[in-house]
BAVOBA-683677 format. One line per field, with one value per residue (C-alpha): residue number from 1; x, y, z. Coordinates in Angstrom, 3 decimals. Each point is the difference from the previous one (the first is absolute). Layout:
<filos>
seq: (NUM_...)
u: (X_...)
v: (Y_...)
w: (Z_...)
</filos>
This chain:
<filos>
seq: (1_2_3_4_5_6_7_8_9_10_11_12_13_14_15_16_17_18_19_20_21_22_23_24_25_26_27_28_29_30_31_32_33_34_35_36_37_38_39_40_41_42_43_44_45_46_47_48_49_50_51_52_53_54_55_56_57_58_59_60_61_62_63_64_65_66_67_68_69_70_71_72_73_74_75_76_77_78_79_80_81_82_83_84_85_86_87_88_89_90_91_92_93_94_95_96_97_98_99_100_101_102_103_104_105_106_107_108_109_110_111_112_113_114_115_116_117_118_119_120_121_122_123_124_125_126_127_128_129_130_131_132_133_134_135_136_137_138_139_140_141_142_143_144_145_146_147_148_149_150_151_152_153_154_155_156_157_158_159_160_161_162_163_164_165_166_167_168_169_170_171_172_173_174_175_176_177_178_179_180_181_182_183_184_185_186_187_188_189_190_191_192_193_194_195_196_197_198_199_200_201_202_203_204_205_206_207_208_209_210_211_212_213_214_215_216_217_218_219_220_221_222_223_224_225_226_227_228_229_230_231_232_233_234_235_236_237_238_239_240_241_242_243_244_245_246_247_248_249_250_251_252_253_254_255_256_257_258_259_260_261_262_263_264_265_266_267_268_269_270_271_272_273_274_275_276_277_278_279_280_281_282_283_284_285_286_287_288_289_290_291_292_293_294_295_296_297_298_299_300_301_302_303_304_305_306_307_308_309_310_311_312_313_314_315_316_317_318_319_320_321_322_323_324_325_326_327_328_329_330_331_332_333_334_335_336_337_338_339_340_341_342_343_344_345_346_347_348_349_350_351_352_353_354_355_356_357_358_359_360_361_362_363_364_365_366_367_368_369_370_371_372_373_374_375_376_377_378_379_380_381_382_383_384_385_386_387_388_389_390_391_392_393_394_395_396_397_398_399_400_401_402_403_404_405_406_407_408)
u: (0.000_1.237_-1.372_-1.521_-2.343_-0.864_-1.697_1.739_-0.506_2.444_1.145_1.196_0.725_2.806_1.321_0.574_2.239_1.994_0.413_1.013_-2.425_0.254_-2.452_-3.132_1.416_-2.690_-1.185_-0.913_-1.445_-2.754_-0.439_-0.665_-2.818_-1.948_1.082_-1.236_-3.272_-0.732_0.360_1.510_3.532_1.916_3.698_2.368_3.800_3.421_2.037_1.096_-2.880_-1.323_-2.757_0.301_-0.844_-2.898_-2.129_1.875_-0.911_-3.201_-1.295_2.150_-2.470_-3.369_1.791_-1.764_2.553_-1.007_-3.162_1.877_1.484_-1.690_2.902_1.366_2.665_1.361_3.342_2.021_3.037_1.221_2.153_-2.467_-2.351_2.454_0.799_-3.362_-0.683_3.332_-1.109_-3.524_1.378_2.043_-2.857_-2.218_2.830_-2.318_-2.888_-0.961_-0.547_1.431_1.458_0.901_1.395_-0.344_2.270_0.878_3.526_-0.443_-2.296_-3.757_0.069_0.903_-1.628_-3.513_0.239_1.242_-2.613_-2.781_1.398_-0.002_-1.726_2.111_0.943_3.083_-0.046_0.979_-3.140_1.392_0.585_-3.466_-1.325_1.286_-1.485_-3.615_0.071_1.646_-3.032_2.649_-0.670_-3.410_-0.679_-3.011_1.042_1.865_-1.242_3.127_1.711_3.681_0.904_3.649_1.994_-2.835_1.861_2.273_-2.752_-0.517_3.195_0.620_-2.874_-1.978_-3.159_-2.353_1.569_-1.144_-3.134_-0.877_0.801_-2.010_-2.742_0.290_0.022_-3.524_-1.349_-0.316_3.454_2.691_2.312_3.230_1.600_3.815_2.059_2.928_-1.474_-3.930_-0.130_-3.144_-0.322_0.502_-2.392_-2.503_0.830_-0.852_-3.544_-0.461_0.362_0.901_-3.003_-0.442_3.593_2.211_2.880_3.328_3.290_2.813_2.579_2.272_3.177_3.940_1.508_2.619_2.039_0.679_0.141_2.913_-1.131_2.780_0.334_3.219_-0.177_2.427_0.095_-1.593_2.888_1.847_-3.217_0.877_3.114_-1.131_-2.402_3.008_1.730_-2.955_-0.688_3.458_1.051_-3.167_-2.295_0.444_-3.290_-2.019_-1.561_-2.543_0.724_-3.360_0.447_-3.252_0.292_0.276_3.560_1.225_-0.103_1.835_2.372_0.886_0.136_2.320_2.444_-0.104_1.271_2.722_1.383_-0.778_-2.777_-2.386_-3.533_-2.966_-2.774_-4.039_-1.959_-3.384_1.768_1.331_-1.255_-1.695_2.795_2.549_-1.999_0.031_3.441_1.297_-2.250_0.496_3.907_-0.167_-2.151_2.298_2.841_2.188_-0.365_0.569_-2.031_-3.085_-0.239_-4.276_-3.019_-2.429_-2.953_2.624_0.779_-3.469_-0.835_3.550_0.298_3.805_1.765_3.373_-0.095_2.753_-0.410_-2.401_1.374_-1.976_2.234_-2.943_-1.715_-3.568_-3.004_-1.723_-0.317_-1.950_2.380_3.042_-1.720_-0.782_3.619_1.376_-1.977_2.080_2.627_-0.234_-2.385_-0.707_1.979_3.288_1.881_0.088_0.953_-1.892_2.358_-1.303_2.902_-1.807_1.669_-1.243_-2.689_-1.600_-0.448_-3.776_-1.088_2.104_-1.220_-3.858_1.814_1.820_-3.964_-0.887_1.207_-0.779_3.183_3.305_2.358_3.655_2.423_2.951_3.818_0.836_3.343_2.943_-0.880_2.354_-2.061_-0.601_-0.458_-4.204_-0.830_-3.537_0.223_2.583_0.569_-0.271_2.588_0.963_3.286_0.669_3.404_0.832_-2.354_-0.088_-0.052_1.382_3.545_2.564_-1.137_-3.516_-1.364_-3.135_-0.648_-3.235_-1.334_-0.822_-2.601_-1.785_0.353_-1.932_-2.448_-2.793_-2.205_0.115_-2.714_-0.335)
v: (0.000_3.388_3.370_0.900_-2.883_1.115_3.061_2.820_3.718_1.911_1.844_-3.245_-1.600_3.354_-0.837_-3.434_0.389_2.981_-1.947_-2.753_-2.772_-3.323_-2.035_-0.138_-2.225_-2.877_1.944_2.905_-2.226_-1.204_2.829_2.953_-1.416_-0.554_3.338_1.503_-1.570_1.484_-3.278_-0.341_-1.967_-1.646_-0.307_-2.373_0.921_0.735_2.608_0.955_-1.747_3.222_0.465_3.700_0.622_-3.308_2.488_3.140_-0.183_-0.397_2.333_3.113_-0.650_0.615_3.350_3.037_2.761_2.708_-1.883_-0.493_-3.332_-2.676_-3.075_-0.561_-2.362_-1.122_-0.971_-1.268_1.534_3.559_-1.713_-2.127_3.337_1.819_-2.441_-0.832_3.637_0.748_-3.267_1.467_3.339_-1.374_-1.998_3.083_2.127_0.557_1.328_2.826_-2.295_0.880_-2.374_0.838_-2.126_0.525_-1.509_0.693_1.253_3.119_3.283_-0.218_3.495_-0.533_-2.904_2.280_1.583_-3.104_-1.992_2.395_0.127_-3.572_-2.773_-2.547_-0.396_-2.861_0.132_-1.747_-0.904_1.894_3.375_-0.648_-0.402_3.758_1.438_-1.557_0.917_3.591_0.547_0.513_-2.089_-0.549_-3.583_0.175_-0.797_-2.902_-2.984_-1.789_-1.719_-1.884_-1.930_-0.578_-2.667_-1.179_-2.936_3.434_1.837_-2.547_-0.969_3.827_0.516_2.442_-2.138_2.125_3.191_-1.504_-0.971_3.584_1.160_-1.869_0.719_3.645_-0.824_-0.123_-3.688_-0.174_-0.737_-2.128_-1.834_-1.323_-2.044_-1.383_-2.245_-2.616_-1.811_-0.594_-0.714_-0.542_3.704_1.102_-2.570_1.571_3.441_-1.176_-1.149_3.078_2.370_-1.473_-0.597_-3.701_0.620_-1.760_-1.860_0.306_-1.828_0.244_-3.167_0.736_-1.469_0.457_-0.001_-2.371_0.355_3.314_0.180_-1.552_-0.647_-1.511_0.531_-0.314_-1.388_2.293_0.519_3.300_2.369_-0.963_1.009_3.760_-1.001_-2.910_3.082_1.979_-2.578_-0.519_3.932_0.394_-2.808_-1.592_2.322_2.100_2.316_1.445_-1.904_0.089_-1.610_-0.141_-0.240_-0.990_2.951_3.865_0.239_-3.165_2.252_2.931_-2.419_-1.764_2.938_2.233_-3.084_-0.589_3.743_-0.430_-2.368_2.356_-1.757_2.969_-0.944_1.821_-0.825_-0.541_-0.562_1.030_2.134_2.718_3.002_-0.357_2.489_-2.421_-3.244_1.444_1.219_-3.522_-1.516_2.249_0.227_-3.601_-0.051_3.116_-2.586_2.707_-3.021_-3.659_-1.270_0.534_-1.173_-0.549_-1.353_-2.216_2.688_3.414_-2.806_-0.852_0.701_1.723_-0.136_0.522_-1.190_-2.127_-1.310_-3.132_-0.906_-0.564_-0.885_-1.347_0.806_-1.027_-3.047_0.931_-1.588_-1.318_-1.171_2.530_2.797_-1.821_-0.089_3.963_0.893_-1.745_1.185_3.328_-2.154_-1.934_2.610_0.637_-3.115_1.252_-2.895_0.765_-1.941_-0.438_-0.840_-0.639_0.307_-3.210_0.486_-1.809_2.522_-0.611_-3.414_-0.133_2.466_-1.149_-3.583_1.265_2.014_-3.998_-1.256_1.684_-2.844_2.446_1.898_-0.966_0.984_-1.424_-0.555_2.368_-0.958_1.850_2.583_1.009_3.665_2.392_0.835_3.687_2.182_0.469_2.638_0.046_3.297_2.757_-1.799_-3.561_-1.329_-3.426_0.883_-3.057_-2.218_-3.370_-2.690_-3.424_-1.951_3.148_-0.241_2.862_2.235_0.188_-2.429_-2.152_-3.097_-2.161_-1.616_-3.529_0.590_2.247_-1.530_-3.214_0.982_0.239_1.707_-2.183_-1.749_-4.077)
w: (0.000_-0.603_1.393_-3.191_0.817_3.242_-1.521_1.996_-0.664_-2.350_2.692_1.706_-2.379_-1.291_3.574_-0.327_-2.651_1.397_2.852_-2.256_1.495_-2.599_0.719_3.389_2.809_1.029_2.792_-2.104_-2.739_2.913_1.534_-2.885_-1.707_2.940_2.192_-3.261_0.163_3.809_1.767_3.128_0.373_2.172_-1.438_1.764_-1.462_0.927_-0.224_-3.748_-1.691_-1.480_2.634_0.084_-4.298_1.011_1.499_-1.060_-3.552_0.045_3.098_-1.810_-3.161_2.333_1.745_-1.259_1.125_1.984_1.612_3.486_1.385_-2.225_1.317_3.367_0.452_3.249_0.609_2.819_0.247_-1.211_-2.760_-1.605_-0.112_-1.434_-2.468_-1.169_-0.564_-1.896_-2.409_-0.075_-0.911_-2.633_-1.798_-0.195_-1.512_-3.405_2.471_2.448_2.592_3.793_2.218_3.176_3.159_3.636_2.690_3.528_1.306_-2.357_0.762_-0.421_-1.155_-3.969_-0.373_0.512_-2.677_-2.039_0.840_-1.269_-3.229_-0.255_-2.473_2.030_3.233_0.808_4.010_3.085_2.787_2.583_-2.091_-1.569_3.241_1.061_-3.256_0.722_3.845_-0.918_-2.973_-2.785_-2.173_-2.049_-0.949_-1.159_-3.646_0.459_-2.313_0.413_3.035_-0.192_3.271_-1.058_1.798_2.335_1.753_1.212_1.122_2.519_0.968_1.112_1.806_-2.560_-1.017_2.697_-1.333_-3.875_1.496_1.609_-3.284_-2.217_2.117_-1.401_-3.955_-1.507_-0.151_-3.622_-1.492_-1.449_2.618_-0.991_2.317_-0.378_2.285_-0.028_1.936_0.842_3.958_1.564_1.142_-3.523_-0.991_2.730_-1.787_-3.216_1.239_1.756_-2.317_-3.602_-2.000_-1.812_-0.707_-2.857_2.052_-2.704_1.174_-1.379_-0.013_2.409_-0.581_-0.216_-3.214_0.899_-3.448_0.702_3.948_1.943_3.344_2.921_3.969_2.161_3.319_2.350_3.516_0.872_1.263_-3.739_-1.945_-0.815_-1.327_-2.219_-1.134_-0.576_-1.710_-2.556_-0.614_-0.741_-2.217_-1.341_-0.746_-3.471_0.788_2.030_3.331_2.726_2.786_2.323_4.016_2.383_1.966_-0.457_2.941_-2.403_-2.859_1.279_2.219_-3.835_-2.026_2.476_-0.611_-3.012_-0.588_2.503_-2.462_-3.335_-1.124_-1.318_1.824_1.026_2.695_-1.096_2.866_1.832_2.768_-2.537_-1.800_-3.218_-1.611_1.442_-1.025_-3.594_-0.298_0.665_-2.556_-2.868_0.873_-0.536_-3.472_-0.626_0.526_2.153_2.919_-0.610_3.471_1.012_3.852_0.492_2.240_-1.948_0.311_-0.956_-3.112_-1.197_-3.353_-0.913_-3.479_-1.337_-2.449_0.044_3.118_-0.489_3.556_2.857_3.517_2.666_2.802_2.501_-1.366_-0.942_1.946_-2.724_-3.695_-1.290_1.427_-1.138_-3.626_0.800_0.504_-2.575_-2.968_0.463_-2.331_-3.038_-1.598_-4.016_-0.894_1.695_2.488_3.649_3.685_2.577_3.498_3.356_2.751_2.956_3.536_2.619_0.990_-3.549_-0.186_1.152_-2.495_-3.182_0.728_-0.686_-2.932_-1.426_0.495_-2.895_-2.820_-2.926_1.290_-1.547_2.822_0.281_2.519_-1.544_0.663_2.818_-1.052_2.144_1.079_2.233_2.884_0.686_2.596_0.969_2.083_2.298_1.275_1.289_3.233_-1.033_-2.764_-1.503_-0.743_-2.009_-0.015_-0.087_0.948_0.320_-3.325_-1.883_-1.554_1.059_-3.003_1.437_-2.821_1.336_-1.186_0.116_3.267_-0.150_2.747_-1.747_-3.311_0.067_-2.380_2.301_-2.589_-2.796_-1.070_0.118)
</filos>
């Protein structure tokens, strides 16, 4: 199918080929015709498979600019809103329309005016929220609702803020609902609100000829330094290596500068400017790390990533699968390397469940070990250890080597 066939508007279709789009991915070959005929959807993708132009494309071609805020799309995060309205922005380049986005950890103040000149509004619940209680915003328009990344929603604690604000957009409209992954309380969503919805999934799967996936099993004070080792001498382009907590990420990327390794932090505890600034330094290419939180990383779209590192083992399949779909994008190769101490063994184990997942014990290299610093006070100042050679070289542990993870 091309996007000829899927009957698009000039005006989209002019974009499309500036943007130089080839052919509609399969989620967008579902989901077009039917957005376009007002039903109600329930997409189930990944991130990458197109989801954005799915329901872009065809709820631009029903804006009638300068009507108010016809489409409201709700986002998790500040990236993924910012994202989705710079994509949005760039498919209505042949039109009038406005597209505006509204995030916390910036002033409300400009974002009053923006939002009153808006067709579309690309928003986070809890900004949205301060709009509706603060009267700023006029929804009485909208004939269009996105709930992007539902299975997020939940897992941050926003689905009563999305409730409370559904409750305020008239009754009569098109819902669009997409998720990874369809839990029971998104399921419950769906019934609530979604109206005899279409459910389109998406095959979620790994392409394995183009996606090298290994884990090391080190000891967890030698970790950083295996990471070093890898950054350094193994990995051609640019990386994201994704910590479970926010202190993780600032403890790993403070280090990693120490040795001259040019990273930058992405994580719910800073400032939007500062959140951005890493992220488009990185697309930008003027870093070659980007240190992140699974949330601060959902739904970052950039392009030659070579490497993903899991320096703390994911808790699940479907997050493992979310991180590494960073790499191994528009036919390009990538690696996918999960570093397993002793602390991650319960949580890659549920990862290894997954059979569908082609993950290898790698060869564990020698790697110098380097200084890792907690804090000002507290320092691991390195040296010589037991089973390390006089030049500081370590070399694999039979203890922690037995293959524990691979499959029988």
């Amino acid at each position: 199918m091309t996007f000829e066939e899927l009957n698009l508007s000039q005006e989209i279709m002019n974009a499309i080929k500036r943007i130089g789009f080839i052919k509609p991915t399969p989620i967008q070959k579902s989901c077009i015709p039917e957005i376009k005929k007002g039903r109600d959807i329930v997409g189930q993708s990944l991130t990458g498979s197109g989801k954005t132009a799915a329901f872009g494309f065809p709820i631009l071609e029903k804006i009638k600019p300068g009507c108010g805020i016809q489409t409201l799309i709700l986002a998790p995060t500040r990236e993924l809103a910012v994202q989705v309205k710079d994509h949005l922005i760039s498919f209505s380049s042949f039109t009038k329309i406005n597209i505006t986005a509204v995030y916390g950890g910036v002033s409300l103040v400009p974002q009053f005016s923006a939002v009153k000149r808006a067709d579309i509004v690309v928003a986070t619940p809890g900004r949205m929220l301060d709009h509706i209680n603060r009267r700023t915003i006029n929804l009485t328009n909208v004939h269009t609702l996105v709930i992007d990344e539902a299975d997020k929603m939940f897992e941050m604690g926003f689905i009563e803020d999305v409730t409370e604000i559904i409750k305020c957009l008239p009754e009569k409209r098109q819902t669009l609902l997409f998720s990874a992954t369809i839990s029971s309380e998104v399921r419950n969503l769906i019934k609530r609100y979604l109206k005899d919805p279409l459910f389109i999934k998406e095959e979620i799967h790994v392409n394995q000829s183009l996606l090298k996936q290994v884990y090391y099993n080190v000891v967890q004070n030698e970790k950083f330094s295996l990471l070093v080792n890898l950054l350094k001498k193994k990995t051609p382009g640019l990386a994201i290596v994704f910590c479970g907590t926010r202190r993780q990420v600032d403890i790993i990327t403070k280090n990693l500068k120490i040795q001259g390794i040019n990273a930058m932090a992405v994580h719910g505890g800073l400032s939007q400017n500062r959140r951005s600034h890493a992220v488009d330094s990185l697309k930008r290419e003027n870093i070659q790390v980007l240190v992140a939180t699974d949330v601060a990383a959902r739904g970052l779209d950039i392009n030659n990533i070579s490497h993903i590192y899991n320096y703390d083992s994911p808790k699940t399949p479907d997050e493992y699968t979310h991180r590494i779909g960073r790499t191994a994008r528009a036919g390009k190769s990538g690696e996918a390397v999960t570093l397993v101490s002793e602390r991650d063994h319960a949580n890659f184990g549920h990862v290894m469940s997954d059979r569908n997942l082609n993950i290898r014990k790698g060869e564990m290299p020698e790697f110098e070990r380097v200084r890792f610093v907690l804090d000002e006070q507290r320092r691991d100042r390195g040296g010589f250890r037991q089973n390390q050679d006089r030049n500081g070289f370590r070399h694999q542990r039979s203890n922690f080597n037995r293959g524990r993870f691979q499959r029988r």
